[in-house]
N, C-alpha and C positions, 0 to 999 in steps of 0.2 A: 339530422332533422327527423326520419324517417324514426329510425331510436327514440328518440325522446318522446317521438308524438303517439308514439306505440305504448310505448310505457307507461304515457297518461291516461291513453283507454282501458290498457290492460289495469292498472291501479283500481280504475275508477268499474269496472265492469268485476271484479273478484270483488269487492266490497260491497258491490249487489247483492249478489248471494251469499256472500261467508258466513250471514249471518244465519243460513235457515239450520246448519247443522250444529253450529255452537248456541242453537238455540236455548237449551236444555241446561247448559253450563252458566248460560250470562242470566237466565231466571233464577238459577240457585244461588247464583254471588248474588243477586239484588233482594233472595227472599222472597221472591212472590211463586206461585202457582200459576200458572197463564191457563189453566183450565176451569180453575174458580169462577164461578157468576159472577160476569160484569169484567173478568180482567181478559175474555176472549179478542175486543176490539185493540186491547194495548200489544197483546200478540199481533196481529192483523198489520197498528200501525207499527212497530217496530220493525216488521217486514218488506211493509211497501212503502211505507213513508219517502223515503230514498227515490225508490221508483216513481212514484206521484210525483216530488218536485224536479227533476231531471225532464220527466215527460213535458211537465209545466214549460219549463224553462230556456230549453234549449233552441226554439225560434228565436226569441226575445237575444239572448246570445249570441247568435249568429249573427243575426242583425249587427249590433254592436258590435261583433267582431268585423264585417264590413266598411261600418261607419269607422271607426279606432282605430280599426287594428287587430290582425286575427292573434298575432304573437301578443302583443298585450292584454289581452282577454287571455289566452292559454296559458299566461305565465301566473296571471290572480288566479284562475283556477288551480291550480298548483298549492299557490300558497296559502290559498283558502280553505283547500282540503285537508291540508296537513295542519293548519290549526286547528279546526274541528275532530280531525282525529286524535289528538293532544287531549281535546277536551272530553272525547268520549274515552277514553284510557284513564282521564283522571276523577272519573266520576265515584264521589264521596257518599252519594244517598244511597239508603237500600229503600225497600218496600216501593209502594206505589209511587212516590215522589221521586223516586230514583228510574223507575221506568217514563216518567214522561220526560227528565230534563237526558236521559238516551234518546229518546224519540225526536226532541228538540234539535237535538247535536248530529241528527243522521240527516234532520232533514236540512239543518244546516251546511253538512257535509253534501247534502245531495245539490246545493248551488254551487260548490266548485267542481264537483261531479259535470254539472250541466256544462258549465264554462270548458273543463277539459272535452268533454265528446261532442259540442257544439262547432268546435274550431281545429281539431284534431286533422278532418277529415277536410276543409276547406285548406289548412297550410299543406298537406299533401299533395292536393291538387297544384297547389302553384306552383311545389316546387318541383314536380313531374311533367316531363313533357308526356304526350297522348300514349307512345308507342311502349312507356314504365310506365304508364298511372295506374295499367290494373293490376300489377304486381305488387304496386306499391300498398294502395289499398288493401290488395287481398290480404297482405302482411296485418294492416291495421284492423278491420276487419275480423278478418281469424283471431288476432288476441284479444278483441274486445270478446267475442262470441266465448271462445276458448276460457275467457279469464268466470264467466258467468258459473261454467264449470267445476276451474278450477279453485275458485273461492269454495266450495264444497269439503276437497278435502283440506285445504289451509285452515276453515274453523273445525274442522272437526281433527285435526292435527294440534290446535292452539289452544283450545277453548278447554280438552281437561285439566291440561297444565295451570294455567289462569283465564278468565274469560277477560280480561284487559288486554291479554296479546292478541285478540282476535282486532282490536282497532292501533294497537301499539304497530304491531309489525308494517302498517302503512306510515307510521313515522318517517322513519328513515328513507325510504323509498319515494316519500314526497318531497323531503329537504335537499335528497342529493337529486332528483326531476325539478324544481323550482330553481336552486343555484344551476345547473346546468341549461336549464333553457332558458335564462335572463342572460347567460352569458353566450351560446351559442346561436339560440332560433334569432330568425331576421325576418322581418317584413319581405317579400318578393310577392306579391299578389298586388291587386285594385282596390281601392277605397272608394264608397262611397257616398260622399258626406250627404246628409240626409237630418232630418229632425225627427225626435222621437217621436211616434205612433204613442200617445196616451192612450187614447180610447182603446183603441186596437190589443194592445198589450192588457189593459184591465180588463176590459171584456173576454178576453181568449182565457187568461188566466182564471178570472172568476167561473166561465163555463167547465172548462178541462178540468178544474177541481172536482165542481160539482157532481160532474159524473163519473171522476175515480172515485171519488169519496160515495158515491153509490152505489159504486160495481162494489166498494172494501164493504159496506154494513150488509148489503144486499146478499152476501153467500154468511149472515149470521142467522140464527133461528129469533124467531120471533112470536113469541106469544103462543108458544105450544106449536107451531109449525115448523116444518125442516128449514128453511129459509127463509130469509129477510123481504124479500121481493115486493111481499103486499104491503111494508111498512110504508104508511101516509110518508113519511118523512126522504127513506128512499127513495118511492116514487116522484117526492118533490124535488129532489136533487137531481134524479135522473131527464125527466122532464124538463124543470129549469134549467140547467144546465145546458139540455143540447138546445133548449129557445137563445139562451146567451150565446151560445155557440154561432145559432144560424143570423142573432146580428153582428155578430161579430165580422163573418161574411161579409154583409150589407156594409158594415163600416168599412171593410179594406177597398173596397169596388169604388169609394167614395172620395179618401182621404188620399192627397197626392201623393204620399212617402210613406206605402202602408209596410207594418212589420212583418206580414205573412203575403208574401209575394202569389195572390190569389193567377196572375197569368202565366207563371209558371207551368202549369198545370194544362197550358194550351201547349207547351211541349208534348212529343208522345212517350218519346223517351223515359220522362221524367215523371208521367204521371203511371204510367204501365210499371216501370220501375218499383216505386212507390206504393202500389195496390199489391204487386206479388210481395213487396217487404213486410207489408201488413200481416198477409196472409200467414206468411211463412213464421213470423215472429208470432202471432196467434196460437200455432201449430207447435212451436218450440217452446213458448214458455211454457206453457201446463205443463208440459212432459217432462221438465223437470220436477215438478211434485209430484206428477205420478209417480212417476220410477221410482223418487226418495221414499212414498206410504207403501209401494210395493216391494220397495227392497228392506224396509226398517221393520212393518208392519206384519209381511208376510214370510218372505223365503229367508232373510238372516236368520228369525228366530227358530228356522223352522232345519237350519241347517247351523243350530248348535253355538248362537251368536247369543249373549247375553244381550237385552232391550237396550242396556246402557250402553252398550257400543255398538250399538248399529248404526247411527248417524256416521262415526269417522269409518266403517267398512262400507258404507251404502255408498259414501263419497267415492271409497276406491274402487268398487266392484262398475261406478260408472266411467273409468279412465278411458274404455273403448271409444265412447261417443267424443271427447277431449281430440282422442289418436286420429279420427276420421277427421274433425276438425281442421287438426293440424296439418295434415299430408293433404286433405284438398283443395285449401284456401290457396296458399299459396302458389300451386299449381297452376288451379283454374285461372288465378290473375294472370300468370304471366300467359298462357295459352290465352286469354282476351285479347289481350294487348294483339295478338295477332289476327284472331277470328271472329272479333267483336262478342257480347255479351249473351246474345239471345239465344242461344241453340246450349253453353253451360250452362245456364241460368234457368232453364225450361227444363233439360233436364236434369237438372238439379232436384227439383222440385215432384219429377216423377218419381225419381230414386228413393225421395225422403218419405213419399207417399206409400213405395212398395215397400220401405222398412216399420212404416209403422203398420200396414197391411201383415206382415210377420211379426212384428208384437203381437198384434192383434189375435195372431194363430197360438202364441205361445199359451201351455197352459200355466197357471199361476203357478206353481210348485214346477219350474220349469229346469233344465239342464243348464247350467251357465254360460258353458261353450256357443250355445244357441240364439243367449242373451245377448252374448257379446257381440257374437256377429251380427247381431241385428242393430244392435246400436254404434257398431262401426260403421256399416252402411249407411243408418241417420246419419252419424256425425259427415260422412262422406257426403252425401247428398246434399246437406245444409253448405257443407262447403264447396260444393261446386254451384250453389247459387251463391252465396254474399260475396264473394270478391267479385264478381263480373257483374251483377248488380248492380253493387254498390259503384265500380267504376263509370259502369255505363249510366247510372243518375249523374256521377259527379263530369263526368263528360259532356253530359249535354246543357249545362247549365252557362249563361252566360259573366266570364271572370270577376264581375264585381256583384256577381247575386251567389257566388259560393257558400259563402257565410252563411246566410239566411236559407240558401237551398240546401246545405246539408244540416241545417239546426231543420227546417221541414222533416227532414227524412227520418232524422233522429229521434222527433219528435212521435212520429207513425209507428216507428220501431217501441218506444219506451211505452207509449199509450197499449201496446199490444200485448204487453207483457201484463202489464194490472188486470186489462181487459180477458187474456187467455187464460190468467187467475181465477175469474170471475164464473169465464164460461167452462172450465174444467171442475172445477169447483162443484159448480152445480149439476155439471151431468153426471159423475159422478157419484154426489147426494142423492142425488133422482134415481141412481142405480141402486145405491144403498138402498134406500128407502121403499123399496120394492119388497126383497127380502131379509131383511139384516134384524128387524124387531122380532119375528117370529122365531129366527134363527136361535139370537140370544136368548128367547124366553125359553125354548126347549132345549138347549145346550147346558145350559145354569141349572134348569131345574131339575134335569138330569142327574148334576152332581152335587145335588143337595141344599141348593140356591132355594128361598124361598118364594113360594109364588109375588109377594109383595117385594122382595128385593128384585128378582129376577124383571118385575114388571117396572120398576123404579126405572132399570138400565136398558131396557127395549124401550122405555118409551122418553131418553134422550134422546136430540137429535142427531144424526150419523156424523154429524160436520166433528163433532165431539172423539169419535172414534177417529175419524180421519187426524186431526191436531194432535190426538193423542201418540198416533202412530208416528205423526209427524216429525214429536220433539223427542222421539224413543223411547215413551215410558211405556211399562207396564200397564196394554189399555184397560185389562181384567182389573188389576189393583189399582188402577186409577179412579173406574168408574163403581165398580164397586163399595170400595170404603175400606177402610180397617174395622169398624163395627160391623158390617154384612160378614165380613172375614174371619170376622173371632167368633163366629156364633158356628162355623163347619167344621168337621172334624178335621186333624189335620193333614192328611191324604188329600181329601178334596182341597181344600185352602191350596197346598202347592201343585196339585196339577190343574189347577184354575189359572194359576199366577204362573205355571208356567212358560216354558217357550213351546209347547204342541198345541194346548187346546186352544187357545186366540187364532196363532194364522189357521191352522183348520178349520174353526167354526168361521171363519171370515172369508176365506178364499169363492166359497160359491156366489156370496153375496157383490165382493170386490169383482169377480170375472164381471158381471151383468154392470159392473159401472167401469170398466175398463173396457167392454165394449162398445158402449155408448162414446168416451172419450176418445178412444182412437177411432172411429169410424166419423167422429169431426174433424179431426186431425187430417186423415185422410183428405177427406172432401177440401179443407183448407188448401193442401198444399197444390191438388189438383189446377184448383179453381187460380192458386199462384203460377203454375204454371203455363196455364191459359193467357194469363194476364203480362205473362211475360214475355210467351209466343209474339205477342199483339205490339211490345216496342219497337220492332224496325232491325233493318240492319247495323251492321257498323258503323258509327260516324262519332264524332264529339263536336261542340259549340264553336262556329266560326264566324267572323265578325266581318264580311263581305265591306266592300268600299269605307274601313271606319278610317282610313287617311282621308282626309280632305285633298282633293285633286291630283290623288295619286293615282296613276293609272295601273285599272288592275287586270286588265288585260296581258297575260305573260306569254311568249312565245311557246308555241307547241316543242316539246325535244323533236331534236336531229333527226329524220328518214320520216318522220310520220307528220299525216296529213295534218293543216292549218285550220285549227279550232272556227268553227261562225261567231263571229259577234254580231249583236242586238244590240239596240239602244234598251238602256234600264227603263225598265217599265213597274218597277216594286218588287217588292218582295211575292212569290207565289206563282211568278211566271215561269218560260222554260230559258231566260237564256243565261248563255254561261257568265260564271261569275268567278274570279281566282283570289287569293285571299293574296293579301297588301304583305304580308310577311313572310318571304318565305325562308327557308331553313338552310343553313349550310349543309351543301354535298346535296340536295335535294331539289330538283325543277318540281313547283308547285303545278301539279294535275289541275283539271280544270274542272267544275262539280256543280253540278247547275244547283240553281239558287230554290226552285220548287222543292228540291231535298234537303237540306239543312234541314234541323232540327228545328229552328223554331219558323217554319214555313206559316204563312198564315198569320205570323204577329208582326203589327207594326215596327219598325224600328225605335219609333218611339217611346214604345213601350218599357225598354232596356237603352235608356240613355247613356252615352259613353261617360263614363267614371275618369275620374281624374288618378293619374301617374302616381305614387308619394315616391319620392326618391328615398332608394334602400339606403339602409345604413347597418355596419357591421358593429359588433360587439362592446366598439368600446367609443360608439357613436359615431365614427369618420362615416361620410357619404362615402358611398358604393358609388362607383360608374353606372349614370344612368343611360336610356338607350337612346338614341340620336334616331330621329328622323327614317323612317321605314324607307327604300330607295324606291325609285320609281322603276317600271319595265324597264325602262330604256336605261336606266344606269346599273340594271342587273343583267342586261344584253352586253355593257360595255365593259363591266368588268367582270364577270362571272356569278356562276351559282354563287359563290362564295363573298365575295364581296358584301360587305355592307349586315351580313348576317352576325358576325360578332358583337355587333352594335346590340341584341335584341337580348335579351335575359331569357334562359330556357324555358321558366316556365311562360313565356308569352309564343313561343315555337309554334305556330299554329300552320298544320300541312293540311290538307283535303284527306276526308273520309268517304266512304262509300254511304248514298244517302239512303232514306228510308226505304225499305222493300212492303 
């Protein structure tokens, strides 16, 4: 299970970005120019399209997978992926026609995307009990993060060859992940049945559009300005948008069976959680285009790399951050599992704070050894927060709100990534545009550039430089022309177009907007750390008295003193309370009820969900679980007793409550 469900993140997380480095390759097979007037936004969506409908989607999915079935929603995602990627491999059109029905087909692709990382993370939980969940995650977790990475060098590995094998090679990988988890994964989690949230889902959706589709036009130039921002139309999306957004709010508070579990959020766990993911993911996404316009733009060329191969070297020279990925994720989970999340997870987040504080120092034209270590340490950092994190949200959530609580999460996470698009983007530009026009104008006319050409290309806007660096061409010969170029001697012509004068003339300019960007970054992860300090101790989701007149009162172990009982007086009081299930080889501790997780919410709130009896692969019902024993029948036959009855992932023993 853990396999498969890995496989579907990591699938769905590399084909987020595979695309930024074979950028270059898949415009040439279609024919077009993506720096041309007017084909900038078809670049824009063919990059986040993906990401805008995944961000969309994956509450809405979750949901579903609660209501359904988290296996049956992961197994369409599967198959829906792998047809879309069928059809982005088979695509027949060049020219413009042919970039919008790819843009079609990713965003197509990005609803099985949704489906796979919506239910990914809720079938984990069920089928982990507390003391592997954070292991388990950290596993999922890391290769989703990891995969984000390593889609970098897979297109830019695939894309010179053919730019069809950049969506080909998810073929195979999704037909043998779809036949494999129709026939292995099984239902073992809660269902529950509910009727769709219309309003809810169109109103969330109509908003969350509106304001990606705002942050995407919003970092274009507009009307002889460096950015979009004051466009009437932006500000309409962006504005409308978050108003749709905050009735969106109003409707879940209202509607009995809402799709966005607004009391959630009265967890502390889970909303602490959830604000450092934000953060952190804020923090993470930009820096991956940083590093790609710093490594393609500045130091390859400048260390002897032709422009046209610096995408598949910019992909490798970032393996470091991959490396820390991988060696800390998995760690840190399994160290949760024993020490709870908040003290990895916090300093997680100071670590990834002091590596990007060392970026920050580096100078552009920097030693690679120095590079490296630095972005090992990010990737370390990043990975001592997402697996205990993410285990510690998926812990504290009550077993039939899984679904919908980690489509929430996922949703926080995917929105931050367009969103840290947005905001890297433009401070960046904002650095650029400081000095980068004057720069050009005396660099050029330097070397024989005309005052009228040299004035043409400073008074682009920088976003232009930056996409150009992006997709590895030649920014000089890009934005100059071939007519500005045949009128210089030929001397100048090639050390214009070469690999010295571009990153030279741009390195002063790019320092002053890589300052600005990681000094947000910073503050980002800080401020995640903060927020993470702030979840509580160790504990996950425990369903106090949910047997009807079971007694949950359990004897204290052998030599030590005889627990107090109270009569129940609610939830939020002080007295003790033992959970109805307890575990073989294991006497249930006793944990007052004031600490649970969701302290302060009514019970009602999270109505008990009804059983589905499992069923294995080739449909025979699974052994379901019999009746949880009372005290007194776990006094008469032992710890043991009566605990086989219960399916692992329902194993629920006492944690230590909030601090």
């Amino acid at each position: 299970m853990l396999s498969n469900t890995t496989l579907g993140v990591l699938m769905a997380t590399i084909n987020a970005s595979i695309l930024l480095i074979a950028l270059p390759d898949i415009f040439r097979g279609v024919g077009i120019n993506p720096l041309a007037p007017g084909n900038t936004s078809l670049l824009l969506w063919l990059i986040m399209g993906y990401m805008v409908v995944t961000a969309v989607l994956v509450v809405s999915f979750g949901r579903l997978g609660d209501m359904f079935g988290r296996v049956k929603m992961y197994n369409a995602g599967f198959a829906i992926f792998t047809f879309f990627s069928i059809l982005l491999a088979a695509t027949w059109m060049t020219g413009t026609p042919g970039v919008y029905w790819l843009i079609i087909m990713r965003i197509l692709q990005g609803v099985g995307g949704a489906l796979l990382m919506a239910n990914s993370t809720a079938i984990i939980t069920d089928a982990f009990g507390v003391d592997q969940r954070g292991l388990a995650l950290g596993l999922n977790q890391v290769a989703g993060i990891a995969g984000s990475f390593l889609g970098l060098v897979i297109g830019g590995l695939l894309g010179p060859i053919d730019w069809r094998l950049v969506f080909l090679v998810s073929v195979p990988v999704g037909i043998f992940g779809t036949v494999w988890a129709y026939l292995k994964l099984h239902d073992n989690g809660i269902r529950q049945p509910a009727r769709l949230d219309w309003w809810g889902n169109m109103t969330f959706a109509a908003g969350l559009i509106a304001v990606l589709v705002g942050i995407t036009y919003g970092i274009q130039p507009y009307r002889g300005q460096t950015m979009g921002w004051t466009n009437p139309w932006v500000l309409a999306a962006l504005i409308g948008g978050t108003l749709v957004l905050v009735a969106f709010a109003i409707i879940e508070t209202r509607v009995p069976e809402p799709m966005f579990e607004l009391k959630l959020f009265r967890i502390r766990a889970f909303t602490a959680g959830n604000l450092a993911s934000l953060l952190s993911a804020i923090g993470r996404g930009g820096l991956m285009f940083i590093l790609i316009i710093w490594l393609q733009g500045i130091w390859l060329p400048r260390h002897g790399y032709d422009f046209a191969n610096t995408p598949l070297w910019a992909g490798i020279y970032m393996l470091p951050l991959t490396a820390g990925f991988l060696v800390a994720g998995p760690v840190s989970g399994w160290i949760s599992d024993r020490m709870g999340a908040r003290l990895l997870a916090t300093g997680g987040m100071v670590v990834a704070a002091l590596s990007f504080w060392w970026l920050l120092l580096l100078p552009v034209d920097f030693q690679y050894w120095t590079f490296s270590l630095a972005l090992l340490v990010n990737g370390i950092g990043m990975g001592l927060f997402a697996a205990p994190n993410r285990a510690g949200i998926m812990n504290s959530l009550p077993p039939n709100r899984r679904g919908v609580g980690a489509g929430m999460s996922t949703t926080f996470q995917n929105s931050a990534m367009v969103l840290s698009i947005g905001i890297f983007f433009s401070l960046m530009v904002t650095g650029l545009a400081r000095t980068l026009p004057a720069t050009l104008t005396s660099g050029l006319t330097a070397h024989g550039v005309s005052a009228v050409d040299a004035g043409h290309v400073a008074s682009l806007p920088p976003v232009s430089v930056l996409f150009s660096s992006l997709l590895g061409y030649n920014p000089v010969q890009t934005l100059l022309g071939p007519a500005a170029l045949a009128r210089l001697s030929p001397a100048d012509a090639a050390y214009l177009t070469g690999r010295g004068f571009f990153p030279a003339l741009i390195s002063g300019p790019f320092a002053d907007g890589l300052a600005v960007a990681f000094g947000f970054a910073i503050a980002a992860c800080l401020v995640a750390a903060v927020a993470s300090a702030l979840r509580g101790g160790k504990y996950a989701y425990a369903e106090p008295g949910s047997v009807p007149g079971a007694d949950t009162r359990v004897p204290a172990p052998s030599g030590s003193p005889a627990p107090p009982t109270h009569a129940a007086s609610g939830v939020g009081s002080r007295e003790t309370v033992a959970t109805a299930l307890p575990v073989a080889g294991h006497q249930p501790a006793e944990v007052s009820a004031a600490n649970f997780p969701t302290a302060g919410i009514p019970t009602a709130d999270f109505p008990p969900a009804r059983r589905v009896a499992a069923v294995d692969h080739r449909g025979r019902p699974r052994p379901t679980a019999g009746p949880a024993p009372t005290a007194a029948a776990h006094a008469r036959h032992g710890a043991g007793a009566g605990a086989a009855h219960e399916p692992a992932a329902r194993h629920l023993i006492n944690r230590e409550g909030l601090e």
